[in-house]
C-alpha positions as CSV (number, residue, x, y, z in Angstrom):
1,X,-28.3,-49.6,89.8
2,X,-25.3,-51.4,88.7
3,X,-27.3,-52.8,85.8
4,X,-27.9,-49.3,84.6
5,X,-24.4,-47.8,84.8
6,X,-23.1,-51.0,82.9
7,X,-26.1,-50.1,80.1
8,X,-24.8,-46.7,80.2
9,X,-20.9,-47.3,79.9
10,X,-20.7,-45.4,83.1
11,X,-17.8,-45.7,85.4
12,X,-16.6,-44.2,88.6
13,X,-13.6,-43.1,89.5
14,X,-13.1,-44.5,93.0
15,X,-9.4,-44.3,93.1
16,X,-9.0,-40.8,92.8
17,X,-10.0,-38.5,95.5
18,X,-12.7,-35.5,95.2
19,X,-10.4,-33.1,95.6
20,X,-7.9,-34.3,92.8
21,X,-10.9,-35.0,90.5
22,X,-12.2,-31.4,91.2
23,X,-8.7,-30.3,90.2
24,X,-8.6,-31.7,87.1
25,X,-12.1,-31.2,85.9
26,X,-11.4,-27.4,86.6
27,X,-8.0,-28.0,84.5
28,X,-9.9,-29.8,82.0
29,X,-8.3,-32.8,82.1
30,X,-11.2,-35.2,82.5
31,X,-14.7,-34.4,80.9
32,X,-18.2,-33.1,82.8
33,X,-19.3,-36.2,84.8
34,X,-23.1,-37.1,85.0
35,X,-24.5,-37.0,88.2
36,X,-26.6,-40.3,88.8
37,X,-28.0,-39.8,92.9
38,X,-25.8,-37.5,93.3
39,X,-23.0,-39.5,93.0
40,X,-20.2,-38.1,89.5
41,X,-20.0,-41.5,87.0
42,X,-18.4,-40.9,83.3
43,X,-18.7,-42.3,80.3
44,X,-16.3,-44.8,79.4
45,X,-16.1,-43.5,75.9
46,X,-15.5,-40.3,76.6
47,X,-13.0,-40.3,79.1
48,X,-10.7,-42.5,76.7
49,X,-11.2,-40.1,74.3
50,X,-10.8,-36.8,76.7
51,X,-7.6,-38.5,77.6
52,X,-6.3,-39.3,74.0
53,X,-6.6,-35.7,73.5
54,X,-4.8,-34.6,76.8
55,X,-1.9,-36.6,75.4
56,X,-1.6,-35.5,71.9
57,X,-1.3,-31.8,73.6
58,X,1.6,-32.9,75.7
59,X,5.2,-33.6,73.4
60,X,7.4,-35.8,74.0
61,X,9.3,-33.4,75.8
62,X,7.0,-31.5,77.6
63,X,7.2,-28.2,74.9
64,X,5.8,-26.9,72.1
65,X,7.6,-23.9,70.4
66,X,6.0,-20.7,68.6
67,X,7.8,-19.2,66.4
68,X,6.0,-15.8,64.8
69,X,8.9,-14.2,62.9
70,X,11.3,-16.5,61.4
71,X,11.9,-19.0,57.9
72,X,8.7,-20.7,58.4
73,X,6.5,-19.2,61.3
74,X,4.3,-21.8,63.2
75,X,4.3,-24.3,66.7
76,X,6.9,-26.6,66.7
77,X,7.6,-30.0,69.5
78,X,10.8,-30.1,68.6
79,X,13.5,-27.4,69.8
80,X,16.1,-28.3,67.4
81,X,13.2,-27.5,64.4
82,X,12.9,-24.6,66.1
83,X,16.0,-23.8,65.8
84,X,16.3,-23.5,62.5
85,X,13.8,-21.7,62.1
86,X,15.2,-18.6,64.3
87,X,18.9,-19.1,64.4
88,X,20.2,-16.2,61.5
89,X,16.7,-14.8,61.2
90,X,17.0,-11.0,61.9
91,X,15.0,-10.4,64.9
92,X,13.0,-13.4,65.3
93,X,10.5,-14.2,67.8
94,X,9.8,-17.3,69.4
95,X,8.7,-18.6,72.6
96,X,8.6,-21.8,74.3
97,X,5.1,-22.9,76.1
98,X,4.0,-26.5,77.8
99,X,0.9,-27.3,76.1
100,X,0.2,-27.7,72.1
101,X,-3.2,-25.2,73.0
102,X,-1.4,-22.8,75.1
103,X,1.3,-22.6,72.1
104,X,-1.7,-22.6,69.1
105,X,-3.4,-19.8,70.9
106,X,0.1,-17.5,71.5
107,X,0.5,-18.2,68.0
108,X,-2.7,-16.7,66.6
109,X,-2.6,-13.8,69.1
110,X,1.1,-12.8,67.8
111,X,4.3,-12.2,69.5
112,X,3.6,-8.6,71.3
113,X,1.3,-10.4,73.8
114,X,4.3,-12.5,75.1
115,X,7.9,-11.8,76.2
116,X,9.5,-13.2,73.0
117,X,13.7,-14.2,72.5
């Protein structure tokens, strides 16, 4: 058996418990296991690349900033960009959010969905 999760690239996540990993598969933080006897293994592969994505949504800071009316309208990971794109713009409309898709998403769905500043 081990011979044929190694040919695979399949690995287990032992460490974590069920519950956690159930967590985080519902979040989408880790990728749809295979089941081999029942038992969840992952590719390699693809959880290094599930988790390079997972941190190239997360800034430095933990934000990412919309901004729908202003100089230059777009998402933003930096406030202070952000603020220069709102600060003297009559009524602008920005938001703050916590992941890059969250923001992406808000951005394309335009500011009346959200409480804006």
């Amino acid at each position: 058996m081990n011979e044929l999760l190694n040919a695979l690239e399949l690995i287990e996540l032992t460490e974590t418990p069920w519950e956690t990993l159930m967590e985080q598969l519902k979040d989408g933080l880790i990728p749809t296991p295979i089941l081999v006897d029942g038992m969840p293994y992952w590719k390699a592969s693809e959880l290094q690349e599930h988790a390079d994505q997972h941190v190239r949504n997360i800034s430095d800071k933990g934000a990412f900033y919309v901004v729908w009316i202003g100089y230059k309208p777009g998402v933003y990971a930096d406030w202070e960009v952000t603020k220069k794109q709102t600060e003297g713009y009559p009524n602008a409309k920005f938001k703050k959010f916590t992941r890059r898709t969250e923001a992406e998403q808000a951005f394309h769905k335009g500011h009346r969905k959200y409480r804006t500043y």
